[in-house]
MARBADO-43887 format. One record per residue: residue number from 1; x, y negated, z of N, C-alpha, C in turn. Coordinates in nm, 3 decimals, decimal comma. Each point is the difference from the previous one (the first is absolute). Last residue first. Example, Ala and Ser with C-alpha at 12.3 -4.5 7.8 and 13.67 -1.06 7.14 Angstrom:
# residues 2
 num      nx      ny      nz     cax     cay     caz      cx      cy      cz
   2   1,285   0,225   0,708   0,082  -0,119   0,006  -0,077  -0,109   0,073
   1   0,029   0,572  -0,007  -0,089  -0,119   0,000   0,090  -0,120   0,000
This chain:
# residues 184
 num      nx      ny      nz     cax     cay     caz      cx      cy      cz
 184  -1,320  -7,812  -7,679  -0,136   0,063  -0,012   0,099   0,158  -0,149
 183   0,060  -0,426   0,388   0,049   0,107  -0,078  -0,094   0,129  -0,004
 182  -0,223  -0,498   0,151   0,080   0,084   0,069   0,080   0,066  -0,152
 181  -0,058  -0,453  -0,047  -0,100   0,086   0,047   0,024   0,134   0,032
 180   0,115  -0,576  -0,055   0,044   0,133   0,001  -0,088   0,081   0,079
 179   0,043  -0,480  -0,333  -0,070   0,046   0,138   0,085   0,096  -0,016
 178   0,054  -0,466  -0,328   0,012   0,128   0,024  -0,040   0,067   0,171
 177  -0,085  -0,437  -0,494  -0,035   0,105   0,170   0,017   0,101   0,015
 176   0,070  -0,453  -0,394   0,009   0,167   0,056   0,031  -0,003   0,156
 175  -0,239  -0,372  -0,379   0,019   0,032   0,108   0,022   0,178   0,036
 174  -0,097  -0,471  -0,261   0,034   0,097  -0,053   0,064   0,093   0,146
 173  -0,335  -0,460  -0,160   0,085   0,094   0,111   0,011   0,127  -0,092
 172  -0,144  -0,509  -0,104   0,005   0,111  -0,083   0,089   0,042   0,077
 171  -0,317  -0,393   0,117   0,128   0,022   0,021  -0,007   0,175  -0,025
 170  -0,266  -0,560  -0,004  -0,054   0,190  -0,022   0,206   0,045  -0,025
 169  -0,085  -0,477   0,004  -0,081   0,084   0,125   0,030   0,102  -0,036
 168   0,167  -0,390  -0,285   0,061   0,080   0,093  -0,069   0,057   0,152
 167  -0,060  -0,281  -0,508  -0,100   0,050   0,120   0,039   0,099   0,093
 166   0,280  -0,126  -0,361  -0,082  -0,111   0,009  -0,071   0,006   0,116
 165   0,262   0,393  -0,157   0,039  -0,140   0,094  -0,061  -0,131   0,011
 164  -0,219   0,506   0,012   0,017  -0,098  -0,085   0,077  -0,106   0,077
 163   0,063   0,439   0,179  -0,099   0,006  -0,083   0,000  -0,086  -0,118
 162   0,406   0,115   0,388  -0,128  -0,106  -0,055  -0,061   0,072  -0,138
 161   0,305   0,333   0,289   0,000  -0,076  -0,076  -0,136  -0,115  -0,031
 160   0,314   0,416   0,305  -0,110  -0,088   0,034   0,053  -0,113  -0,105
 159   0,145   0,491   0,163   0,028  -0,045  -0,099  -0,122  -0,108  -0,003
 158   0,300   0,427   0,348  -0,145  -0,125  -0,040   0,055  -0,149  -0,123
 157   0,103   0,560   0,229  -0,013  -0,090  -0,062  -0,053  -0,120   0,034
 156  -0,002   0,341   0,307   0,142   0,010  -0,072   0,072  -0,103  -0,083
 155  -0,314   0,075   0,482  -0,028  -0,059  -0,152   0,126  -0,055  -0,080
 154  -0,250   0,405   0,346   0,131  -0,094   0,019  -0,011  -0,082  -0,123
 153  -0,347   0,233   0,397   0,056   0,008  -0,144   0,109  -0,095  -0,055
 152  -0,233   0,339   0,480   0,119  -0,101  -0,070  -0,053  -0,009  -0,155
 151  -0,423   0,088   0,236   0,113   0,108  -0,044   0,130  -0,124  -0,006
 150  -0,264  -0,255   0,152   0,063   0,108   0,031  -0,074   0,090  -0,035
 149   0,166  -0,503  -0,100  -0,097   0,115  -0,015   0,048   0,109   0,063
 148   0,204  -0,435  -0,119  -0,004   0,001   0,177  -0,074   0,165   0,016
 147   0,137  -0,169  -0,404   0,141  -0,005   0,048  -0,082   0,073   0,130
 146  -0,308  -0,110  -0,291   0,029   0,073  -0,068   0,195   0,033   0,100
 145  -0,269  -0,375   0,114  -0,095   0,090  -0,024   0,045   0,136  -0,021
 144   0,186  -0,383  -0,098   0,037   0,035   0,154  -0,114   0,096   0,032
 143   0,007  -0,119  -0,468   0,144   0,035   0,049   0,015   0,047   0,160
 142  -0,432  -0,216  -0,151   0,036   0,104  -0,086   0,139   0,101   0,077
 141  -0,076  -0,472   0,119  -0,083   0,078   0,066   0,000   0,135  -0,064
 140   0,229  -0,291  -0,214   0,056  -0,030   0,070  -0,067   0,122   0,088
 139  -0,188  -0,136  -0,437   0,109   0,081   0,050   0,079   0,048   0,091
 138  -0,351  -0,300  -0,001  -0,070   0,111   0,018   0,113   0,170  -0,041
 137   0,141  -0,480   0,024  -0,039   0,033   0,081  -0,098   0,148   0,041
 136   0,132  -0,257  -0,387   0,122   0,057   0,056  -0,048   0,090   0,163
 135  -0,377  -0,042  -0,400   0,110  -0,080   0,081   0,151   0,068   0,063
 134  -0,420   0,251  -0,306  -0,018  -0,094   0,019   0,070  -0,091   0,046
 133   0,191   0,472  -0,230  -0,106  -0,038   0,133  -0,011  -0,171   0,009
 132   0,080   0,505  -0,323   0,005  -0,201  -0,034  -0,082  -0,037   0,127
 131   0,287   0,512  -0,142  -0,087  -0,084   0,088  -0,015  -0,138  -0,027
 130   0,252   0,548  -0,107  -0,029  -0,128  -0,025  -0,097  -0,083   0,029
 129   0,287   0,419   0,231  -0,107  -0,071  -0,074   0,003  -0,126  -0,044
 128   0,237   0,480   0,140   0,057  -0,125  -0,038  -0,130  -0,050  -0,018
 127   0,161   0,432   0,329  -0,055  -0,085  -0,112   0,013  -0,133  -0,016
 126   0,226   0,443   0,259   0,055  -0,134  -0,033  -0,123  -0,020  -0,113
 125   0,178   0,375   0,394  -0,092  -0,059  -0,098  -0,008  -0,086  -0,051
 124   0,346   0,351   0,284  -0,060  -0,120   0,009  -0,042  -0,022  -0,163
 123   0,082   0,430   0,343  -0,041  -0,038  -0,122  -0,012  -0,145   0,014
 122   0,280   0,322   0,419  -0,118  -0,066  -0,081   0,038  -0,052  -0,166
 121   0,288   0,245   0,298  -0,099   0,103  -0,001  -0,142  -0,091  -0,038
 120   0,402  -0,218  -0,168   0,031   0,075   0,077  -0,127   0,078   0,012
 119  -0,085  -0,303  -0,316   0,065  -0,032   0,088   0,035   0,057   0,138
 118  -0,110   0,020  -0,607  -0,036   0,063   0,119   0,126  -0,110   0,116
 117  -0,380  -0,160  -0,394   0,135   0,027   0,035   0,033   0,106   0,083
 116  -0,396  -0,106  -0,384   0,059   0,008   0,150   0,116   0,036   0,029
 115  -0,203  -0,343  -0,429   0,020   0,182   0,036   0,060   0,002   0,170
 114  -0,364  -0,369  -0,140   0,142   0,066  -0,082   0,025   0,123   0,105
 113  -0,482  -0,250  -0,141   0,053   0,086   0,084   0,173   0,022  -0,059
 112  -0,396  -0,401  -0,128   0,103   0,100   0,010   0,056   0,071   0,078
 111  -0,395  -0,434  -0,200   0,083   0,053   0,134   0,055   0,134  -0,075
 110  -0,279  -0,485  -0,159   0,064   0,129   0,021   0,088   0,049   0,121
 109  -0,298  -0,426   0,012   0,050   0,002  -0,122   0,010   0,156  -0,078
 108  -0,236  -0,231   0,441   0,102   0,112  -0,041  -0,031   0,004  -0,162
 107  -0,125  -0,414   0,362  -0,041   0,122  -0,089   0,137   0,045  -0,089
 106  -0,159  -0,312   0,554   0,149   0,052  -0,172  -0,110   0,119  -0,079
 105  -0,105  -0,241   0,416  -0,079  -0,069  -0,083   0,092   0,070  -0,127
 104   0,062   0,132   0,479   0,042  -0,090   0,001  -0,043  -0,074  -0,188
 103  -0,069   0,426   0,099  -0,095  -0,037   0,103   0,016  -0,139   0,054
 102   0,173   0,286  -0,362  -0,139  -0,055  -0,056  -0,100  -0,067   0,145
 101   0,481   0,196   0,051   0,023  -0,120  -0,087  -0,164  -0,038  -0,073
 100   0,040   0,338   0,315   0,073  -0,074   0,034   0,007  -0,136  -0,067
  99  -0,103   0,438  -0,173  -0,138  -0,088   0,109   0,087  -0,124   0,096
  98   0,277   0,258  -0,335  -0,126  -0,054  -0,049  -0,104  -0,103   0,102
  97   0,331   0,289   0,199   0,028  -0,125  -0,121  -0,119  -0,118  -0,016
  96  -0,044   0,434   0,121   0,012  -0,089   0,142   0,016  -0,096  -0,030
  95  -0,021   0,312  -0,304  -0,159  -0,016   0,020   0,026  -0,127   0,151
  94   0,350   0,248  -0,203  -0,048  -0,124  -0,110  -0,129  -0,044   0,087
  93   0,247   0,367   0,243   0,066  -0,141  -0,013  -0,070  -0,107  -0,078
  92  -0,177   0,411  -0,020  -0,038  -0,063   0,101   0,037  -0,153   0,029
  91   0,144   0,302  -0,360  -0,136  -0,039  -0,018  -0,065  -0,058   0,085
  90   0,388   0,214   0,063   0,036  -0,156  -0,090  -0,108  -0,042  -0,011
  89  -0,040   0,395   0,223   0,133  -0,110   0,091  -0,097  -0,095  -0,095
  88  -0,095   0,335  -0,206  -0,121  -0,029   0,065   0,068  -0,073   0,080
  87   0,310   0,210  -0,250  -0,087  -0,090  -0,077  -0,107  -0,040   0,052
  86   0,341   0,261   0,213   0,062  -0,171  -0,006  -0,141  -0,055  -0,085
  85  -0,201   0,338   0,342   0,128   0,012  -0,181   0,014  -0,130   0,015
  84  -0,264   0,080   0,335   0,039   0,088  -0,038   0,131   0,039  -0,038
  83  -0,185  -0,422   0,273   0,039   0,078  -0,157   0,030   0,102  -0,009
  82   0,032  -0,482   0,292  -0,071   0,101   0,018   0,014   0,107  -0,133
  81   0,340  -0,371   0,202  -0,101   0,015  -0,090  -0,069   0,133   0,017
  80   0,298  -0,247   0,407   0,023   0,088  -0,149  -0,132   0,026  -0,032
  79   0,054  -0,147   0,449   0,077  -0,086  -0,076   0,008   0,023  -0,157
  78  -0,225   0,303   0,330  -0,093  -0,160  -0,006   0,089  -0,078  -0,146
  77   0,229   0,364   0,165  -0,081   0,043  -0,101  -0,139  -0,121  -0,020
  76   0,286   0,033   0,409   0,101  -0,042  -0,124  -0,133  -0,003  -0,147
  75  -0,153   0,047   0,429   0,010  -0,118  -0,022   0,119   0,013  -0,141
  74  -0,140   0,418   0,126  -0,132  -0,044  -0,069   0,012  -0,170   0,044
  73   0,339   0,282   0,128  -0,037   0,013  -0,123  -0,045  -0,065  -0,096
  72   0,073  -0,061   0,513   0,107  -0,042  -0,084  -0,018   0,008  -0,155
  71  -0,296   0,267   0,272  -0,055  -0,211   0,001   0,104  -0,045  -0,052
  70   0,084   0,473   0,044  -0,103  -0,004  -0,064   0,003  -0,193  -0,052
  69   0,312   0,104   0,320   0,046   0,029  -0,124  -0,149  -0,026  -0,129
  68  -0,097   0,078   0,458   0,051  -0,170  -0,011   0,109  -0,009  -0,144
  67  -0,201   0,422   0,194  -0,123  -0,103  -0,047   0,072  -0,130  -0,030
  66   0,308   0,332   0,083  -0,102   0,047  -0,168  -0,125  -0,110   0,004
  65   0,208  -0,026   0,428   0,161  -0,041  -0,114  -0,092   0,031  -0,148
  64  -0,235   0,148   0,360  -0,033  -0,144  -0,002   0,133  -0,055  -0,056
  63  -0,012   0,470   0,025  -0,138  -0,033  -0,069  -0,018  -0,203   0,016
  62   0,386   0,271   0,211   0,005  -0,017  -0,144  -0,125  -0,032  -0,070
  61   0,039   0,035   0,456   0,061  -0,087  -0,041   0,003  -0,057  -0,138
  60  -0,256   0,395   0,172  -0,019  -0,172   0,041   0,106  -0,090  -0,083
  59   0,143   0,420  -0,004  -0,127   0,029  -0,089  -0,036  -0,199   0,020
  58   0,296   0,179   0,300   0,068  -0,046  -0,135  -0,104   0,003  -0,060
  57  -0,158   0,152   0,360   0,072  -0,189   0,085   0,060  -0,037  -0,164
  56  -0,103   0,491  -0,003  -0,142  -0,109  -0,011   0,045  -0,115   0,008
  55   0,347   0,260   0,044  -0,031   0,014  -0,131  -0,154  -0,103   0,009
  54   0,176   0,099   0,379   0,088  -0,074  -0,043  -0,033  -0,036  -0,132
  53  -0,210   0,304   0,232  -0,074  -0,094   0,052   0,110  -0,117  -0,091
  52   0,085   0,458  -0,074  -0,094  -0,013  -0,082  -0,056  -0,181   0,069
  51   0,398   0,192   0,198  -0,006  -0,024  -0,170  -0,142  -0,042  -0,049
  50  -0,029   0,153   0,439   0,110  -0,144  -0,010   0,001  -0,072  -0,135
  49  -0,171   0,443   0,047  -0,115  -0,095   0,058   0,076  -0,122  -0,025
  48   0,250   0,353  -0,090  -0,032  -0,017  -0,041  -0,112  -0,128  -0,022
  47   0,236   0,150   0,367   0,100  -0,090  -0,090  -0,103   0,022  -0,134
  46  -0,187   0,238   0,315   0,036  -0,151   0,071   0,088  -0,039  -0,117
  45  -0,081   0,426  -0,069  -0,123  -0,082  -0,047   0,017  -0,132   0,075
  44   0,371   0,272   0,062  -0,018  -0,024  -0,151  -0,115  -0,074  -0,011
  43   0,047   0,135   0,439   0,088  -0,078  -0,041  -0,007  -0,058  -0,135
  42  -0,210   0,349   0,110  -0,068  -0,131   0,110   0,075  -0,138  -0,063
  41   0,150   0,480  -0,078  -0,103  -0,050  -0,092  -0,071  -0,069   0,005
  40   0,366   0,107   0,294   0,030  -0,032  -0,109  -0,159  -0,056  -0,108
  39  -0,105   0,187   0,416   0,091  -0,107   0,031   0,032  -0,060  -0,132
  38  -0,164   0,399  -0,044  -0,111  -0,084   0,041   0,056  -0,118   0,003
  37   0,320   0,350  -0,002  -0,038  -0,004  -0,145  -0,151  -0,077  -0,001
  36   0,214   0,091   0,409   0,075  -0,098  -0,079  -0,085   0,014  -0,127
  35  -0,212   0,240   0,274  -0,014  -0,115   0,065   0,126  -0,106  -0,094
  34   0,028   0,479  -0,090  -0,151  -0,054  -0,005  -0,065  -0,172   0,003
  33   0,360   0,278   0,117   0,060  -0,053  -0,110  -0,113  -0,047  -0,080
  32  -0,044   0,136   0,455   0,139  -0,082   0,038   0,010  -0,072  -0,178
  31  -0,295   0,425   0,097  -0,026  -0,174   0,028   0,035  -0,098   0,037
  30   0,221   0,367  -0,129  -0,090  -0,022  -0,088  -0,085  -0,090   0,032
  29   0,303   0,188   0,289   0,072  -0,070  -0,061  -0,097  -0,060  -0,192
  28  -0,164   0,178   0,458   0,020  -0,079   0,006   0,124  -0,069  -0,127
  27  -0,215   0,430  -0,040  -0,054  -0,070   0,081  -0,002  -0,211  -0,017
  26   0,273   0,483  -0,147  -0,110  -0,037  -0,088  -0,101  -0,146   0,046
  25   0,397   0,130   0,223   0,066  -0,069  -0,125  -0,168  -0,006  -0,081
  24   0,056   0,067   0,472   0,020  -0,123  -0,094  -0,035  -0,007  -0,119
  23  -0,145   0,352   0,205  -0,050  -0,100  -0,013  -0,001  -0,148  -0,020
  22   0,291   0,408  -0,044  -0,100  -0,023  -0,091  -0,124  -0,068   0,019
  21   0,379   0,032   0,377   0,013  -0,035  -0,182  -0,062  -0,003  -0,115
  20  -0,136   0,138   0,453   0,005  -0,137   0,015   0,090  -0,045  -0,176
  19  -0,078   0,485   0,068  -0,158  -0,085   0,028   0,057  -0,163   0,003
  18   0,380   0,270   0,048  -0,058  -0,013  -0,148  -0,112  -0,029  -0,031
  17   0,165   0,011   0,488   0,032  -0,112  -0,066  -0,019   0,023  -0,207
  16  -0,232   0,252   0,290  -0,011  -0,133   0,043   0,053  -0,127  -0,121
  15   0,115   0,527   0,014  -0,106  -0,101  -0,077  -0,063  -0,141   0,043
  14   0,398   0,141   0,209   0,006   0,029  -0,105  -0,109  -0,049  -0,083
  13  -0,002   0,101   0,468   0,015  -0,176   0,006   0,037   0,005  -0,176
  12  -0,158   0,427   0,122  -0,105  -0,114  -0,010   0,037  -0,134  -0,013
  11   0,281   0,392   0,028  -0,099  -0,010  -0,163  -0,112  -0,132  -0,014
  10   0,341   0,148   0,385   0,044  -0,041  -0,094  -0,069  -0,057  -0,159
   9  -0,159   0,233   0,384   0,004  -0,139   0,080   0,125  -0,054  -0,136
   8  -0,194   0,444  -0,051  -0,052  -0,137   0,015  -0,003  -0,157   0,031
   7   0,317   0,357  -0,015  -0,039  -0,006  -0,127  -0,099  -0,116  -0,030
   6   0,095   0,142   0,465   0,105  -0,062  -0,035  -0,013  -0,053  -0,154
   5  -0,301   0,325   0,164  -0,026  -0,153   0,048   0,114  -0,092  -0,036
   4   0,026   0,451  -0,138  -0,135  -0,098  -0,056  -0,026  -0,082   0,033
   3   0,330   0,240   0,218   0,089  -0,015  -0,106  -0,127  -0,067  -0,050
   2  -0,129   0,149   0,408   0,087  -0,115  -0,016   0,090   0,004  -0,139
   1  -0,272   0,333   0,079  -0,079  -0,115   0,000   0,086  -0,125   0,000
């Protein structure tokens, strides 16, 4: 009996201690790798969250840089002729002309579209008209009219001759105007 107890008293602190190893190792060392691999994946969605809140704060930012670019646009594009095509531009340009100079007492003689230039990522337009306006003065108003306008227009030419020298009123305008309209 005493060789089984001795066996025993050997076998038991034994499985004990291989009972206490496989409850590490299956035990506690799995929810040891359990708890990091949570930890870690806590982690990733915190730095993600970060990114993604950072990314919104940039979203903002950049939407009122695209709105104030927008109004930068649409004041440049105030400045430039409306148009499709340079040929609906020019057609506009004449029509501004025109009303311009029949609104200060001038009748349009003729008018002309010359050919478009190009000016970097813009088109500039250039018509010529001919015009007999009543005084100097209604020339005068014409011109600042046509300098101060907005769309810009620029006045390339100008060719201003008496009518009759005997009767020096009426005054034979020859007149080129140039605008710019987008690149088209």
């Amino acid at each position: 009996m005493r060789k089984n107890s001795r066996l025993l008293a050997v076998a038991i602190p034994v499985m004990i201690l291989l009972l206490g190893a496989v409850a590490y190792e299956y035990g506690y060392v799995k929810i040891r790798a359990e708890l990091l691999d949570r930890e870690n994946t806590a982690a990733v969605k915190a730095k993600t969250l970060e990114k993604t809140m950072a990314l919104l704060a940039a979203k903002l930012g950049l939407e009122k840089k695209s709105a104030a670019l927008a109004e930068t646009r649409k004041a440049a594009r105030a400045k430039m002729i409306e148009g499709e095509t340079p040929a609906i531009a020019a057609a506009a340009l004449q029509g501004i002309i025109k009303a311009m100079i029949a609104s200060r007492g001038g009748v349009i003689s003729s008018d002309r579209v010359d050919k478009t230039e190009d000016a970097g990522k813009f088109k500039m337009i250039t018509v010529t008209i001919d015009a007999v306006l009543p005084d100097t003065r209604a020339l005068a108003d014409a011109l600042y009219a046509v300098e101060t306008q907005t769309p810009y227009l620029i006045v390339r030419e100008l060719d201003v001759r008496i009518r009759n020298f005997r009767e020096p009123r009426d005054l034979m305008v020859k007149l080129k105007v140039s605008g710019l309209t987008g690149g088209l």
